[in-house]
C-alpha positions as CSV (number, residue, x, y, z in Angstrom):
1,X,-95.1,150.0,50.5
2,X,-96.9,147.0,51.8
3,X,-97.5,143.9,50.1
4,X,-101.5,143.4,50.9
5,X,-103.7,146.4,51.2
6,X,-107.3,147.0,52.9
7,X,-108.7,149.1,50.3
8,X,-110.7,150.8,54.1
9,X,-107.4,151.3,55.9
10,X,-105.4,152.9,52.8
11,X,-105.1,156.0,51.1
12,X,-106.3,156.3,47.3
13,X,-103.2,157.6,46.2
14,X,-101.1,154.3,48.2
15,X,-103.8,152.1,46.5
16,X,-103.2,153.0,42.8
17,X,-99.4,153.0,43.4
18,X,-99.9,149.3,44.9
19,X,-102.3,148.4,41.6
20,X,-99.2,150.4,39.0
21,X,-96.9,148.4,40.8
22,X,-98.4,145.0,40.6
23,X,-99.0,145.6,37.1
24,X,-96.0,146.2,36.4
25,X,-94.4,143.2,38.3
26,X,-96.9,140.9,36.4
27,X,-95.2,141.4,32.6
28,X,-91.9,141.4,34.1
29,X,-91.7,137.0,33.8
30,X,-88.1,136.2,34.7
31,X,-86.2,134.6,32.0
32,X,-88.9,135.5,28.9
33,X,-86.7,136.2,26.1
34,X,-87.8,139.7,24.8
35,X,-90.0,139.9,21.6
36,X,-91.2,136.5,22.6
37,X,-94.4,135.9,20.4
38,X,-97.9,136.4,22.0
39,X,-100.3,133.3,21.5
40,X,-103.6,133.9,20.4
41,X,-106.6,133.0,22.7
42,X,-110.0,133.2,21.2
43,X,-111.2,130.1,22.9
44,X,-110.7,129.0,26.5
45,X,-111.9,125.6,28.1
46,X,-112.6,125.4,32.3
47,X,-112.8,122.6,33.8
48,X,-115.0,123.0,37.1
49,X,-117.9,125.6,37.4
50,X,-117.5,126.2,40.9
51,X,-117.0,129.7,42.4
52,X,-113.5,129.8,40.7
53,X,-114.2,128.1,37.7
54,X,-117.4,130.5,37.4
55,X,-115.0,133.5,38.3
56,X,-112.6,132.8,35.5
57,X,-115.2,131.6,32.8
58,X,-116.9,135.0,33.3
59,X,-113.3,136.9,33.3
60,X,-112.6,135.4,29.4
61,X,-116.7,136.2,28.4
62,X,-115.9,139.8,29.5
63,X,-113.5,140.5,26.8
64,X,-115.3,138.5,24.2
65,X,-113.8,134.9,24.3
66,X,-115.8,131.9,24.0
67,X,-115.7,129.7,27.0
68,X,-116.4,126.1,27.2
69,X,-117.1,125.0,31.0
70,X,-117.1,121.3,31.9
71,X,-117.9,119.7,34.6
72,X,-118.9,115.9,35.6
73,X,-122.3,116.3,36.8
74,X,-125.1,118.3,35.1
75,X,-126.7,119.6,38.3
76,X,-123.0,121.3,39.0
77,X,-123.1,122.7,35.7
78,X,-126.7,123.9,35.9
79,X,-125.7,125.7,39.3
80,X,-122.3,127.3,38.1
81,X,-124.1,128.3,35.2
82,X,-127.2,129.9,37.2
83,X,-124.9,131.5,39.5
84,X,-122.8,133.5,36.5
85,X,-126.1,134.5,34.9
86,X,-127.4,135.8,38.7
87,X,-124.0,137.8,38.5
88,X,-124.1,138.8,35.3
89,X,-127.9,139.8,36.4
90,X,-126.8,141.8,39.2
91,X,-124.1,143.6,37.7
92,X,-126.6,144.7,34.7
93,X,-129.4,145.9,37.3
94,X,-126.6,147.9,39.0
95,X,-125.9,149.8,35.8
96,X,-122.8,148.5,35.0
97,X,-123.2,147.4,31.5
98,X,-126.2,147.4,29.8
99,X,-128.9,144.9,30.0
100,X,-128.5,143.3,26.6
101,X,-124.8,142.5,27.4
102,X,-126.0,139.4,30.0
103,X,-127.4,137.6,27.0
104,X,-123.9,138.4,24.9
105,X,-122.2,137.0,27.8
106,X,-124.3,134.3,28.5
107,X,-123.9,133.3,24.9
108,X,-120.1,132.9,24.7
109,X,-120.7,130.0,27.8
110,X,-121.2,126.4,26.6
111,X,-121.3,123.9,29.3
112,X,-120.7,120.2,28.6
113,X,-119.9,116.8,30.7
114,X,-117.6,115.8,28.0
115,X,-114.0,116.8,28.1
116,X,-113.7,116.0,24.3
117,X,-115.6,119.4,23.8
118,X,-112.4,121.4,24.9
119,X,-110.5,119.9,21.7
120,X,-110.3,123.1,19.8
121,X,-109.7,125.1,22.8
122,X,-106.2,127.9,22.8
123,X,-106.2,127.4,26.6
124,X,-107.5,124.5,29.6
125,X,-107.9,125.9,32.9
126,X,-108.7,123.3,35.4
127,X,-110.2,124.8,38.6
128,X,-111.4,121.4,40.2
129,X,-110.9,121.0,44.2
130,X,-107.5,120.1,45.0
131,X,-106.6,116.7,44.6
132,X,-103.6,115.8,43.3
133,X,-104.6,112.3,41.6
134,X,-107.7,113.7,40.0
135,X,-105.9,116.8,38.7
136,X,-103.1,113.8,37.3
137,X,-105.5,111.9,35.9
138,X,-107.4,115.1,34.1
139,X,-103.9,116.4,32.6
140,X,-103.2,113.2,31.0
141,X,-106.4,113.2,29.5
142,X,-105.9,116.6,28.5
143,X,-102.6,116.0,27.0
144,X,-104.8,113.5,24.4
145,X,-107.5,115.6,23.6
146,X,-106.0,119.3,23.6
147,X,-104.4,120.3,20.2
148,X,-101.1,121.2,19.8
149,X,-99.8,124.2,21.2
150,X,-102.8,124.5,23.4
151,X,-102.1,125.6,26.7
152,X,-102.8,123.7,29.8
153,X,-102.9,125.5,32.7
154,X,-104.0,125.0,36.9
155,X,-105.6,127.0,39.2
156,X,-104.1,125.1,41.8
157,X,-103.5,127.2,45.0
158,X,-100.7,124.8,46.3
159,X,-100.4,121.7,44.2
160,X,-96.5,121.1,42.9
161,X,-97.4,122.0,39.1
162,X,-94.5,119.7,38.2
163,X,-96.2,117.0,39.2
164,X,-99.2,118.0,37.7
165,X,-97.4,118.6,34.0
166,X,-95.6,115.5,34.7
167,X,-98.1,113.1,33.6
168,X,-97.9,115.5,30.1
169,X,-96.0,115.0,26.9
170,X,-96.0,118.7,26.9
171,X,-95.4,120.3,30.0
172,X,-94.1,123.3,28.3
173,X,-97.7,124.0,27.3
């Protein structure tokens, strides 16, 4: 089986034995001791409301979680915020959840300029552009305002996340 699939080029029954099979390979973390304890996330913080910032805020409003989006200029966060209500909007008027469920989804978004908001937040996703001093100097803010046990994470598509955790008291979050 190939690794990347063109959903045009393949077969239905190749294409939901690719999607098993990458399911499968996600849960199967090398070197998670079994029975290892699942950490509750009812509420996520994202830093960045750019088109993957927007992507993942509107992934954790899906299933119900309360999102918190920063970002460091309100015009950015008035955009990234209109352009996940224009999606929730278009998915609605295509009849794949109901009207009523924008405004649910809608109302699980809070968008701030202050990265103090995301103190009571389970998990941090930072989805900024990628620059490794700026994504340093937001984990070490982080690491001060994020509880304990909260769990920093980076979208980063090719950033060393070592170096990233580094500036951290708590890389293991």
């Amino acid at each position: 089986m190939t690794t990347s699939l063109t959903a045009a080029a393949a077969p239905a029954d190749e294409i939901s034995a690719y999607i098993a099979s990458s399911t499968k390979a996600a849960w199967g973390v090398e070197g998670l001791p079994a029975g290892t304890p699942l950490k509750p996330i009812k509420k996520v913080g994202v830093l960045g409301a750019g088109t993957m910032g927007g992507g993942i805020s509107m992934n954790f409003a899906n299933v119900g979680i309360e999102v918190t989006i920063v970002e460091v200029q309100q015009a950015a966060l008035d955009r990234g915020l209109g352009v996940i209500q224009k999606n929730y909007q278009n998915s609605a008027d295509k009849g794949r959840f109901p009207q009523e469920e924008v405004g649910v989804r809608m109302g699980l978004l809070k968008g701030t300029l202050n990265r103090s908001d995301l103190a009571d937040c389970d998990l941090i996703i930072e989805a900024i552009f990628e620059d490794m001093a700026i994504k340093k100097e937001i984990f070490a803010d982080l690491d001060k305002i994020a509880k304990p046990g909260c769990i920093l994470a980076s979208n980063t598509s090719y950033l060393d996340i070592n170096e990233i955790a580094s500036v951290t008291k708590r890389p293991q979050d």
